[in-house]
N, C-alpha and C positions, 0 to 999 in steps of 0.2 A: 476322593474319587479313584477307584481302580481302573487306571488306564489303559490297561492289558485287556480287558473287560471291553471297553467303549471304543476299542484298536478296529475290530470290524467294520462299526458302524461307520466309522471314520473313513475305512478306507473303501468302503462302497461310495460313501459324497465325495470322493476324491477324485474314484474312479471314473463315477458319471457325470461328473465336469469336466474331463479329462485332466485334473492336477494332480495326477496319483506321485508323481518326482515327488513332491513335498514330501515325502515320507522315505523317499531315495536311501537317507541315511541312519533311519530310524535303528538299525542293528547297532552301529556303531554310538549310540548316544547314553547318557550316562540315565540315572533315573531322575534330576532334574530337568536335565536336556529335555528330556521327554514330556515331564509335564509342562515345562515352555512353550516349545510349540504343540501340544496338542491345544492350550490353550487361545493362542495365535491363530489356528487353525478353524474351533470353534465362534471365532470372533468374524469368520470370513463369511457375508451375504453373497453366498455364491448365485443366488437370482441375480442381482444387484450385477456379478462380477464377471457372468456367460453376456448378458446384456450390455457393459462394455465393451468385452472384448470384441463382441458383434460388429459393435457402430462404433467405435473408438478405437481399439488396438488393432485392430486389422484393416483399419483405413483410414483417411486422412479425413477430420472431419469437413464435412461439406454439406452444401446444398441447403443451408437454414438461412441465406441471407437471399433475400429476395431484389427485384432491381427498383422496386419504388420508395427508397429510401426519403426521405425527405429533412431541412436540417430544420433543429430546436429552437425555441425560443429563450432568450436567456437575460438574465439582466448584465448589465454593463458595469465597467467598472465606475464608472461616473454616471449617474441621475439624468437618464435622456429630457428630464421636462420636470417645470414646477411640482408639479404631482408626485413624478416617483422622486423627486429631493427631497419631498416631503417625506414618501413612504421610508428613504433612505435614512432618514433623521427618527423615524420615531422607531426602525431597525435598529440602530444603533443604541438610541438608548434602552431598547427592549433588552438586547444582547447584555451591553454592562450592566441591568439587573438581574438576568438569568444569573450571571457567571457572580455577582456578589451574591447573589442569594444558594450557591454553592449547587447548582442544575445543570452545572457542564463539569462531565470529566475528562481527562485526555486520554487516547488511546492508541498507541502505536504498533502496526505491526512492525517486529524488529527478527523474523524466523532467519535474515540471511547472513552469511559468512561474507568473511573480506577474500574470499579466494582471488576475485579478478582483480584484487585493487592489490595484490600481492600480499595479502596482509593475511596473518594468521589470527581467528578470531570471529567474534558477533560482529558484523557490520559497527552495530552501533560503538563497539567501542575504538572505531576509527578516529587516530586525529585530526582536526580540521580548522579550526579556527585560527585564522591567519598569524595572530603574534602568538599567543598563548598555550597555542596547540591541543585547545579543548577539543574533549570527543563528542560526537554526536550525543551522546548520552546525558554528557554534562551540559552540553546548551541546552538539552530540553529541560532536564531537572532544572538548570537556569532560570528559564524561562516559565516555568511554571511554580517557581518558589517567586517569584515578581509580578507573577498574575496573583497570587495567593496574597503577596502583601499589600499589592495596588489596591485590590478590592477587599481587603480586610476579609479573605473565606479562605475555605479548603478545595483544590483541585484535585481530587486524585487520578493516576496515574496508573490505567493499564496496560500492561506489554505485554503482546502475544509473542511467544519465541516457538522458535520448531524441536522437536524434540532432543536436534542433536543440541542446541545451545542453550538448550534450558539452564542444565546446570552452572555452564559457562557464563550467562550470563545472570546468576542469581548469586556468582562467587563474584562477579566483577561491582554488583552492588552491593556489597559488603562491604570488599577491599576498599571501597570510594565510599562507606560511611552512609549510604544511599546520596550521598552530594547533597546532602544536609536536609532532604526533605525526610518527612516523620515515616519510619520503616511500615508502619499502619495504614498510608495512605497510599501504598504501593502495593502492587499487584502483579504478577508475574504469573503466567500460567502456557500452559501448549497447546498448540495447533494440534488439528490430526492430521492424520496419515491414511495414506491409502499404497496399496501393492501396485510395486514394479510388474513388468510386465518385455516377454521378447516379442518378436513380432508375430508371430505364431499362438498368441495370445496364451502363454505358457507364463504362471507365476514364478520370478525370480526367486531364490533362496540368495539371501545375505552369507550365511555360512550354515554348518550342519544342522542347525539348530534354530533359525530364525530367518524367517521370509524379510525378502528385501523389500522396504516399503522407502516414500521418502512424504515432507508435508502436503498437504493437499491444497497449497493455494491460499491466497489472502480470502480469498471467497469462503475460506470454512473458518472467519474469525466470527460470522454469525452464529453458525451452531458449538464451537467454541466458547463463547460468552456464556451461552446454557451452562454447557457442560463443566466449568469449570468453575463456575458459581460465580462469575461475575456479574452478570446479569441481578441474581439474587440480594448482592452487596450493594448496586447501584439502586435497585429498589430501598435497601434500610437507608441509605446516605439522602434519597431524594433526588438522587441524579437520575436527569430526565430526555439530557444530549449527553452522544459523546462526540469527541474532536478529532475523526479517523484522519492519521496519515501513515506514510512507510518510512521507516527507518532514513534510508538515504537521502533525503532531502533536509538539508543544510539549513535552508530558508527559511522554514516551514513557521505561518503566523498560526501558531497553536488553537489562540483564544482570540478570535476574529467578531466582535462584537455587531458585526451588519452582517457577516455571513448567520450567526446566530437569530439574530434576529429579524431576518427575511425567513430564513427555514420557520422559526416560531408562529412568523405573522402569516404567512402562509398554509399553516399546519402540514407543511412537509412531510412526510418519513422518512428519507435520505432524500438530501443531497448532493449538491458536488462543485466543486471550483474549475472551471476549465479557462484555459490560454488558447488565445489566437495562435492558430500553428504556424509555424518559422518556414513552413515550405509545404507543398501539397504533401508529399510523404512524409516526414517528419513522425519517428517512432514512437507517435505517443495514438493512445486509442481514440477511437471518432465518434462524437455526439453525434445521435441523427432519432427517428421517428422510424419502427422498424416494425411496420405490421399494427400499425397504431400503438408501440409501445415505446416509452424510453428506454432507449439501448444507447451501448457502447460497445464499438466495433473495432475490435484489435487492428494495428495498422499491416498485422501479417496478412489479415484477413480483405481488409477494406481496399488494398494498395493495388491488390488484385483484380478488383472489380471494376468491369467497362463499363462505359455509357452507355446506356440505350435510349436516352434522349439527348444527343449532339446538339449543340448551335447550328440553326439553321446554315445550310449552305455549307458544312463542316464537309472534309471529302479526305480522303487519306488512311493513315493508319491509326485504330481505335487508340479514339477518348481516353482515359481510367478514370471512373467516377471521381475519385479525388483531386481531377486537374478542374471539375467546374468550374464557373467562374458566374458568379453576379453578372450587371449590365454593367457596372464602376469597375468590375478587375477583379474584386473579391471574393474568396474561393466562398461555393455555397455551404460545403462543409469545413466551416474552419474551426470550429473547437473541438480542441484536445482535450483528452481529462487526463489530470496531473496526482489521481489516487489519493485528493483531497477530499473528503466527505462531512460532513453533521448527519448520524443516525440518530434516532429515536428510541430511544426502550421500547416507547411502545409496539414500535415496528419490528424491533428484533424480538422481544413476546409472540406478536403473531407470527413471524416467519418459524417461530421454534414450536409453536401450539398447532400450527396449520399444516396443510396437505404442500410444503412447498419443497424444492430442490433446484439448488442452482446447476446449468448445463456443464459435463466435462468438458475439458479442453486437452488434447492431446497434443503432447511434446515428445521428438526424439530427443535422449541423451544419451552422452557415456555415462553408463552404469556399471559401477565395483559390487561382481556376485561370483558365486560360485559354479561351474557346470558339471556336467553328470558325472564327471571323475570327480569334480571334490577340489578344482585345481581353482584359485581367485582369478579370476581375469575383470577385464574390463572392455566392455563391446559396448554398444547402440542398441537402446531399449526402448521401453515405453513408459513415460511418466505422466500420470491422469491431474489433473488439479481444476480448481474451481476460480473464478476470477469474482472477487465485490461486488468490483459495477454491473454485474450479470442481476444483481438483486435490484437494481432501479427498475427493471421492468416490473415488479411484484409491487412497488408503492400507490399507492392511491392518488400522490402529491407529488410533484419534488421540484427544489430549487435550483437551477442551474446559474453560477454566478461567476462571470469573467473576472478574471486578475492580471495584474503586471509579472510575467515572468523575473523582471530583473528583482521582485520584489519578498516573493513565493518561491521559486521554482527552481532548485540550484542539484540535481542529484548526481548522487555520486556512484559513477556505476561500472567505468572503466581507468583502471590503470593510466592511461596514456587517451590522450586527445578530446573527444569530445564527450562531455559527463565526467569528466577526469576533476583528481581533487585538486589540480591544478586550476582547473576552470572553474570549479565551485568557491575556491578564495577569493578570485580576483570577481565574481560576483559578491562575495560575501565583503568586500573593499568598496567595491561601488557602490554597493547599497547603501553601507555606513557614511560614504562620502556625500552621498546625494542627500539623506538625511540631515548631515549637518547644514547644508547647502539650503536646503529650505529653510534651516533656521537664520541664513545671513551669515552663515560663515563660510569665511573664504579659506578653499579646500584647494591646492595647487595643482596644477595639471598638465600632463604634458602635453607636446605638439599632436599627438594622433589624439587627445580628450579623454584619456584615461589619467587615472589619481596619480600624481607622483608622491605618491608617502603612503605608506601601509597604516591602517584602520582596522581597530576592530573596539566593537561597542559592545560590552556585556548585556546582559538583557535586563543585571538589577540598575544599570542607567539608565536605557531606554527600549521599549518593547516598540518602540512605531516612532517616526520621524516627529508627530506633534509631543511628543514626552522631552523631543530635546530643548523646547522651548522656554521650557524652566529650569534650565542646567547650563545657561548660557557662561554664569559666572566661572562654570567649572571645566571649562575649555580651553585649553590656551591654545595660542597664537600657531597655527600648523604650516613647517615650510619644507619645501621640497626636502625631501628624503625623509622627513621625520616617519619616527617610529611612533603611533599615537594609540594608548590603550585607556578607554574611556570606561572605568568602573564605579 
C-alpha cells in the first residue's frame, strides 16, 4: 500500500473526529513508523469511538441503575430441603461425569501485573503457597494435572493475558516446563484493547508512532475466545463448559462438580458463584434483578445508591440501598460475586454470532503518554473496559450458587493489609487445617483459634476435604509449630 497515497484520506477521518494529533509526528517518523500507525489508525471505529467519548470520556457514567432493584434467587451452600438434596446429589454426580467425560476446560483470566503487590511480573506468577512458595500458576497447573488424573481425562487450560504479559508469561511456561502438564493442552492467547483517552476526549499517543491503548476488561475474554480460536479448539476437543476465574485468587476450586452440574441441569449459559458479603459495602459487585434482568452492580456504583423505600417509620439521614436489611437483620442484598463463573460454548457462540455488546465502564488513571511536544509524561486519563458479569444479563438461564469464602475466596490484590498475600496464606492454612479436621485429625491451635503449625496441602493429595479421608495413614501426628507439607 502506498501510504503517501492514502495520507489524505486519513487525515480528513482524523480531522472530522477531531484526532487529527495522531498524526502530530508524522514528519519525524521513519517509513516503517509510518506504516505502523497508519495501520493502528485504520483499525480505529471512530463511530464506535465519537460515541464514547460522548457518554463515557466526557462524563461519569451514570443514570442506567434505576431505584427498583430487587435481590436474586440463589441456591445455597447446603440443600434447603429433601428435594434440592436430591437435586444436589444428582448435580454432583452429573458434574464428575461432565468433567471425566473431558466437557470442562479451565480458563483464567491472568492479563494483570504484580505492580501493587510490589512484585515485578504476570500476577500469576506471584509466590504464595504457604511452605513451598508455589505461584499462582503452579497451584493451578496443580490442580488441574489432579483433576486430569482423579478422573482419568484431559482438562485443558486457557489463559487470557493482556498484551503486555503475553510474552512474559508464554516465557514463564517454558522456563517451568509447562509444570508438567502436555504443552498441547495449553492455551495462551490476548485480550484486546481499546485507546486511552484525556478528558477532552482526545486519543492518547504512547509515543511518536503508536496510540496508547491498554486491555479492555475481563469482559472482552468473550469476544477473545472467537478471536483467538479458542472457542474453535474447544469445539474439536468437545468441550462444552469452561471454569472462568481471575488469576488472584489463591482458593480457587477449579473443577466444582455441583457448580457444574446445576449449571448442566438447569441448562444455564453462565453462571456464577457468590459469597454472603462481610459488611454492607464490602468491595465486591452486587447480585440484584435490574429492570428484570440479571445484573451485577459494581460496589463503586451500588455503594452510592439511596433508599427510596425506607423501613417504615425510618426518619433521619438517607438509607444507601446497601444498608437494607430483611425482618431477621439480614441485608436484602447480600451476595457478592467473587469473578467465579461456568460459560457455556454455546452461549459464547451466540454472544459472538449475535447483535450483542457488553456496556463500557469508565475509569480515571495515571497514564504514561506522550504530549504535543513529544515530552513522556504521565497525568490522569481515561480508561474504557468491559466487565463479564455485564454478560449474565444476555443469558436466557443462569445459576447463581453460594459458597464459603474461607473455602473459595482468598484474592490477592494488595501489598499490605486486607487482600494482602499475608492474608491469603493464613487463609490458605486454615482451610488446609479444617480439612484435615473433618477427617478426625487433631490439628493444634491457638488461644485466639487460629492453627499453631503452618499447612499446606498440594492439590495431587487432596483437591477437597473428602479426598483426605483415604490418606489418613499418610499423615502424621501435627504438633504446635510443626511445619507440615502434605504431597
Amino acid at each position: 500500500m502506498n501510504i503517501e497515497k492514502s495520507l489524505e484520506n486519513v487525515k480528513e477521518l482524523l480531522k472530522k473526529h477531531g484526532q487529527s494529533h495522531l498524526l502530530g509526528f508524522w514528519a519525524d517518523l521513519d517509513a516503517k513508523q509510518k506504516q505502523h500507525l497508519h495501520e493502528q489508525i485504520q483499525l480505529l471505529d471512530f463511530t464506535k469511538i465519537d460515541f464514547w467519548i460522548t457518554n463515557h470520556v466526557k462524563k461519569p457514567d451514570s443514570g442506567i441503575i434505576n431505584d427498583d432493584l430487587i435481590p436474586i434467587r440463589s441456591y445455597g451452600c447446603e440443600p434447603s430441603d429433601p428435594e434440592q438434596k436430591l437435586k444436589y446429589t444428582n448435580a454432583i454426580a452429573l458434574g464428575q461425569e461432565l468433567i471425566r467425560q473431558g466437557k470442562v476446560g479451565a480458563f483464567v483470566v491472568a492479563g494483570g501485573q504484580g505492580t501493587r503487590l510490589g512484585f515485578d511480573g504476570p500476577k500469576g506468577n506471584f509466590p504464595i503457597s504457604p511452605i513451598m512458595n508455589k505461584t499462582l500458576f503452579r497451584i493451578f497447573a496443580e490442580t488441574i494435572a489432579a483433576i486430569s488424573a482423579k478422573y482419568e481425562t484431559v482438562c485443558p487450560w486457557y489463559i487470557m493475558t493482556s498484551p503486555l504479559n503475553f510474552h512474559q508469561t508464554e516465557e514463564i511456561f517454558k522456563l517451568n516446563n509447562y509444570y508438567g502438564l502436555e504443552k498441547d493442552n495449553i492455551f495462551i492467547f490476548k485480550q484486546g484493547t481499546l485507546p486511552n483517552f484525556n478528558s477532552d476526549g482526545k486519543i492518547l499517543l504512547a509515543n511518536e508512532a503508536n496510540i496508547s491503548c491498554s486491555p479492555n476488561g475481563h469482559g472482552g475474554s468473550l469476544e477473545a475466545l472467537y478471536e483467538s480460536g479458542v472457542l474453535k479448539d474447544m469445539e474439536e476437543r468437545g468441550i462444552d463448559f469452561l471454569s472462568y476465574w481471575q488469576v488472584d485468587n489463591a482458593l480457587i476450586n477449579i473443577f466444582d462438580p455441583l457448580f457444574i452440574g446445576l449449571h448442566a441441569i438447569d441448562k444455564a449459559e453462565m453462571s456464577s458463584k457468590a459469597l454472603i458479603k462481610a459488611n454492607p459495602f464490602e468491595k465486591v459487585g452486587n447480585f440484584c434483578i435490574c429492570d428484570g434482568k440479571l445484573s451485577v452492580i459494581e460496589y463503586s456504583e451500588f455503594n452510592e445508591l439511596t433508599d427510596t423505600h425506607p423501613p417504615q417509620g425510618f426518619s433521619g439521614v438517607s438509607l444507601k440501598l446497601a444498608e437494607r436489611q430483611n425482618e431477621d437483620g439480614s441485608l436484602v442484598f447480600q451476595l457478592g460475586s467473587i469473578a467465579i463463573h461456568i460459560i457455556s460454548r454455546t452461549f459464547i457462540e451466540k454472544f459472538n454470532s449475535g447483535d450483542y455488546s457488553l456496556p463500557l465502564h469508565r475509569a480515571e488513571k495515571e497514564i504514561q503518554h506522550i504530549d504535543e511536544q513529544g515530552n513522556l509524561v504521565k497525568s490522569k486519563g481515561i480508561k474504557l473496559e468491559k466487565f463479564i458479569f455485564d454478560a449474565l444479563s444476555f443469558t436466557s438461564k443462569s445459576v447463581t450458587l453460594q459458597t464459603k469464602r474461607n473455602q473459595e475466596f482468598a484474592p490477592i490484590k494488595n501489598e499490605y493489609g486486607i487482600d494482602s498475600p499475608k492474608i491469603t496464606r493464613k487463609m490458605m492454612i486454615e482451610r488446609a487445617a479444617g480439612w484435615l479436621e473433618s477427617a478426625g485429625i487433631e490439628v493444634p491451635r491457638k488461644p485466639d483459634g487460629s492453627a499453631d503449625c503452618i499447612i499446606e496441602i498440594a492439590p495431587s493429595f487432596a483437591l477437597n476435604k473428602e479426598d483426605i479421608k483415604s490418606k489418613l495413614n499418610q499423615i502424621p501426628p501435627i504438633k504446635p509449630k510443626d511445619v507440615v507439607y502434605l504431597a
